[in-house]
C-alpha positions in Angstrom: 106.4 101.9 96.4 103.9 103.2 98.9 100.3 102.2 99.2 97.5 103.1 101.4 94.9 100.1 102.8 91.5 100.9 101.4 87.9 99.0 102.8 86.7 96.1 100.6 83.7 95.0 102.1 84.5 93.5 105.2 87.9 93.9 105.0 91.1 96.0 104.1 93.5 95.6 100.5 95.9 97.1 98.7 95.8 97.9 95.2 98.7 96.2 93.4 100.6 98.5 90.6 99.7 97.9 86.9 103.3 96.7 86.4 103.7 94.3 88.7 100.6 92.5 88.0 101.7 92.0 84.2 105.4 91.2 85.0 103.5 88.6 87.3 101.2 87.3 84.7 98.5 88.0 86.6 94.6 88.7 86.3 91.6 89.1 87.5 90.4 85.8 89.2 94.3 84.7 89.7 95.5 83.1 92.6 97.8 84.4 94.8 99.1 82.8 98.4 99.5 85.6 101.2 102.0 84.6 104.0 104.2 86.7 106.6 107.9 86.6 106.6 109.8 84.6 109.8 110.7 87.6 111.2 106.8 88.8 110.9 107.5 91.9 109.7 106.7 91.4 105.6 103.6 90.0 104.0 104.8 88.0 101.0 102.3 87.7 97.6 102.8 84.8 95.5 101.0 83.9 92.6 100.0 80.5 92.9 101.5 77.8 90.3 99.2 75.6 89.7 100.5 71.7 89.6 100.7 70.0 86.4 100.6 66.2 86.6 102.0 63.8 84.0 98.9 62.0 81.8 97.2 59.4 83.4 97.6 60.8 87.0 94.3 61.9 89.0 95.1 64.9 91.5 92.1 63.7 93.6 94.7 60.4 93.8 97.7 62.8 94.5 95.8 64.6 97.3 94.7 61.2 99.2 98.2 60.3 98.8 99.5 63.2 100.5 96.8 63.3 103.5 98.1 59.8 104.0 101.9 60.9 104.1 101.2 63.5 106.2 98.7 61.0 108.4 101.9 58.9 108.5 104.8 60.9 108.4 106.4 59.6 111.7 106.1 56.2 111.0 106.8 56.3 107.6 110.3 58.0 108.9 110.8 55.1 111.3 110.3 52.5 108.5 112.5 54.3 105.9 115.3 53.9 108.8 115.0 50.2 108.8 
């Protein structure tokens, strides 16, 4: 399906089909991640699932934990080996 870039303010969009937005369960105000393909030659458009963490679990506790993995990683690697 072809589309045409239009001006939104600042910067350029695309108007996404009726269709896919509702076989997408998507809205207004929904979030969506926008990457480019390996090859660099496709923009991909995700809708973003959002992370549901069992009772009891604090996502500001799951974000501090992965800044520290990722802080880590090598040395956490080099432990796991021992």
């Amino acid at each position: 399906m072809h589309r045409k870039l239009c001006s939104i303010g600042n910067s350029q969009g695309v108007s996404i089909p009726r269709e896919m937005i509702e076989k997408l369960n998507l809205s207004v105000g929904s979030e969506v991640d926008v990457t480019i393909d390996k090859s660099g030659e496709r923009i991909i458009l995700e809708p973003v699932k959002k992370k549901k963490y069992p009772k009891g679990i604090d996502r500001e506790f799951v974000s501090q934990v992965n800044e520290f993995i990722e802080k880590y990683r090598p040395a956490l690697k080099a432990l796991a080996k021992k």
